[in-house]
N, C-alpha and C positions, 0 to 999 in steps of 0.2 A: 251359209251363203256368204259369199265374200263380198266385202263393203267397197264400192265406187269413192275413192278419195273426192271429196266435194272442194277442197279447198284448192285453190287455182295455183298453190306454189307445191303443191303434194307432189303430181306428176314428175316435177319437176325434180325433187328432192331425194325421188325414187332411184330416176335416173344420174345425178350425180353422184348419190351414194354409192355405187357402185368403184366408181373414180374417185371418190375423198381421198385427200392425204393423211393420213398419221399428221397427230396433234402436235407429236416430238419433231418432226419432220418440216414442218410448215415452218417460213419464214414472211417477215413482215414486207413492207413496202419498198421502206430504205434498202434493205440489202438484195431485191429485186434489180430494181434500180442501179444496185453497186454492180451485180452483178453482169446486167446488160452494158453501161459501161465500161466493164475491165473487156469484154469480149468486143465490143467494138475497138477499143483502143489497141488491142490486139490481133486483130484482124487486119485493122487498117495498118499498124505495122511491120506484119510478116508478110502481108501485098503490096506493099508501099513500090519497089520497085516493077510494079504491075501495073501501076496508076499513074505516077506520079508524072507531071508534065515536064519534068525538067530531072536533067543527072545533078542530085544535090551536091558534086563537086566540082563542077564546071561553072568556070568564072567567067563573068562578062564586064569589063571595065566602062563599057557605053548604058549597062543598065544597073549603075551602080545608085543603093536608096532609093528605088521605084519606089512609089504607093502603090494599094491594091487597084489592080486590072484585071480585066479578064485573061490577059496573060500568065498575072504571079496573082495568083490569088488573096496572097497575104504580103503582097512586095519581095522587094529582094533586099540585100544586106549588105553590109559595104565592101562585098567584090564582085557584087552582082548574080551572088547567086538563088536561087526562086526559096524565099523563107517555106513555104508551103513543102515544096521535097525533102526538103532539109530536118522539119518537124515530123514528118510523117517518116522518112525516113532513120533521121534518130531514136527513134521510141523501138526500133529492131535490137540499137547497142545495148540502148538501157534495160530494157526488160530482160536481154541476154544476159544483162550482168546480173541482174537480179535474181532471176533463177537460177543461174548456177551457183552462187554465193548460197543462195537457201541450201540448196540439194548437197552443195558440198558440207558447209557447216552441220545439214541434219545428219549428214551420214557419216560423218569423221565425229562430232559430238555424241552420234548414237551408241560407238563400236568404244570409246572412250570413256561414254558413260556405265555402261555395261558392266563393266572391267573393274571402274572405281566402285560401283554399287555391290558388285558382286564380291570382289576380293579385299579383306578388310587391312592389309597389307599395303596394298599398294592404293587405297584409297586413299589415305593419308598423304604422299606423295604425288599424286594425281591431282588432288586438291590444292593444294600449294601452290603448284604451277600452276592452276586455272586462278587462282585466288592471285597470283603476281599478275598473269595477262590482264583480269580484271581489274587492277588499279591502273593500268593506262587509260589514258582517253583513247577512245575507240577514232577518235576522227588524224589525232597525232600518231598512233602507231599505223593505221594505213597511209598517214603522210608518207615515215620513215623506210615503208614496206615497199611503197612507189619507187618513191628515190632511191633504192637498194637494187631494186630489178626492173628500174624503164617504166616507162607509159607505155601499157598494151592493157588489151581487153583480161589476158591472161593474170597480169601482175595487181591489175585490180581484185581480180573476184577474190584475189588472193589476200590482198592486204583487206579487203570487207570478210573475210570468211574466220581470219584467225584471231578478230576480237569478237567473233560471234558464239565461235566453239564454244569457249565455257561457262556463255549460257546454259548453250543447248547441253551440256556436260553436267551442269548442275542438275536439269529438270531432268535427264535420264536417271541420274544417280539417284535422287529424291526416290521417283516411280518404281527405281530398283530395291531400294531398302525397305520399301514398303510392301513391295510383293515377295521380295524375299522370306516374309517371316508369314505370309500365307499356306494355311495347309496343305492345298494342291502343292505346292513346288517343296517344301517338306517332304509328303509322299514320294514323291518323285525322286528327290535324293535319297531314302531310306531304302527306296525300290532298285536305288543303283546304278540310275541314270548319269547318263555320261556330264559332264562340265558344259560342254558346247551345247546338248539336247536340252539343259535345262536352260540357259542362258536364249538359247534361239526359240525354244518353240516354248517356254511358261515364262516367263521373263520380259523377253523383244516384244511381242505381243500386246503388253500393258503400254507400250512407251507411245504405239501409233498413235493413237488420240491427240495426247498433247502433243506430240512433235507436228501433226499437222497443223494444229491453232501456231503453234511456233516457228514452223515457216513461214509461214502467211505474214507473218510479223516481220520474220525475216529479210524476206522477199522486197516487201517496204522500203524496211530501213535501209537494204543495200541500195536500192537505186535512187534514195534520198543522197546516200553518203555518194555515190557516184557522181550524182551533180554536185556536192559539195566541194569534191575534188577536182572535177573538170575545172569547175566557177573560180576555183583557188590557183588551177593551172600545174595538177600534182594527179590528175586522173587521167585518160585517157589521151592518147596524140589529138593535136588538133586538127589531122586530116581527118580523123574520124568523125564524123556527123552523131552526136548525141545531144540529150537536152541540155548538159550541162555545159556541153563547150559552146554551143549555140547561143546562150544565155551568159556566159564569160566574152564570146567575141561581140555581143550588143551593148555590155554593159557601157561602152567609153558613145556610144549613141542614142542613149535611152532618150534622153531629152528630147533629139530630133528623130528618131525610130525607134518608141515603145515598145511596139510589135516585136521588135529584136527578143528583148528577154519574155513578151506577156501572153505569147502563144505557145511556144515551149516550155513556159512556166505555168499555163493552163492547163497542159496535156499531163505535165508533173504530178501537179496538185490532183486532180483529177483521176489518175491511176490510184495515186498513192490511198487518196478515200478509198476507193472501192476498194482495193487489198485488205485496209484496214476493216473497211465494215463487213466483206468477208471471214476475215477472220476472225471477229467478235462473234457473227452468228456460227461458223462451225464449233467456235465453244460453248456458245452456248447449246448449240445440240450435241455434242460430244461428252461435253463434262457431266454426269450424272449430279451434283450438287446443284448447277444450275436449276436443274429438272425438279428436284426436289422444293427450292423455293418457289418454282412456278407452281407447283401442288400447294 
């Protein structure tokens, strides 16, 4: 005879269990949280010209340094133009440059680390050159990367992307020498398999994991350095609306309009967490070691 759950949370438990997540799966608060932030901040920037009350390039000399109104919601700046458009609408440059700097650095780091990992030859040489990139400061070699090829949205991803490679070059390489001496891909060369077959399909395979926690990281720091550059006056044109040039054209008004640098320096700060605590929890559900201390 089948037993009536007497306890008043049974029912309950019967029916959730169905829907439980995986233990590996589940994430905490914070990065719930991080999460619903990076999607609003992203939302609100890829609609921005949907929304927003005002063309954030259109100057008005008669409403130049408002305070907040129901007009400008967060004021305007010293050429009158609505801070609110201008935030909302800069967070489209920045995260543009962000992900494309991740996507390119993952995918030119990935095909580069492969190469070195795999071919004992040309590791050596490969290395080298990542090992010189790496002794630049990363923030001075996209200075010189700027100045070389113009202020555009282009010349940046650019100068953030090629002191990013030989991170991502190294953690390829690592993941490749380590699988490389795995029985499976052993097999597989003894069986005859072609160069490209074993590199693409037993090889590339091990690298997604971490290259995802390493874009994530990526992703960040580019649009960190992007405002570094704007703010330095060595990133983007200043017709173009991002946080960092928004927050370089405030900086000579902070005293008397705060709001200049502390609303685009919110929306900053504020991405850049969630990205980060993103990508801490994909490691930690990705990397198998973690998993093992959680046991």
């Amino acid at each position: 005879m089948t037993q009536i759950p007497t306890s008043r949370h049974s029912a309950f438990q019967v029916v959730t269990g169905f829907f439980s997540v995986p233990k590996a799966m589940r994430i905490g608060v914070g990065p719930t949280i991080a999460a619903v932030i990076l999607v609003v901040i992203v939302l609100a920037a890829v609609l921005a010209p949907y929304y927003v009350p005002f063309n954030p390039l259109e100057m008005n000399a008669m409403s130049r340094l408002k305070p907040p109104s129901e007009a400008h919601l967060l004021g305007t700046d010293p050429y009158g133009r609505d801070i609110f458009s201008r935030v909302m609408t800069g967070g489209r440059v920045s995260l543009l440059i962000g992900i494309g700097a991740a996507v390119v650095s993952v995918a030119v780091g990935l095909l580069i680390g492969l190469v070195a990992g795999y071919f004992r030859l040309a590791d050596s040489i490969i290395m080298r050159i990542m090992d010189s990139l790496m002794a630049i400061p990363a923030i001075l070699l996209a200075i010189a990367l700027v100045a070389l090829n113009g202020p555009s949205v282009t010349s940046v991803i650019i100068a953030i992307t090629v002191p990013e490679v030989p991170r991502v070059v190294r953690l390829v390489r690592s993941v490749v020498l380590t699988a490389r001496e795995e029985p499976y891909v052993e097999a597989a060369i003894a069986l005859g398999s072609s160069m490209p077959k074993v590199l693409l399909q037993h090889l590339m395979p091990n690298t997604f994991a971490p290259l995802i926690v390493q874009g994530t990281y990526i992703c960040a720091s580019a649009i960190l350095i992007e405002a570094i550059l704007s703010f330095l006056g060595a990133g983007v044109s200043t017709e173009i609306p991002t946080w960092g040039n928004i927050m370089a054209e405030g900086r000579s008004y902070f005293q008397i309009k705060p709001g200049l640098i502390f609303w685009p320096g919110l929306m900053l700060s504020l991405c850049i967490l969630a990205i980060n605590l993103l990508g801490d929890t994909a490691r930690d559900i990705l990397d198998p070691r973690m998993k093992k201390r959680e046991v």
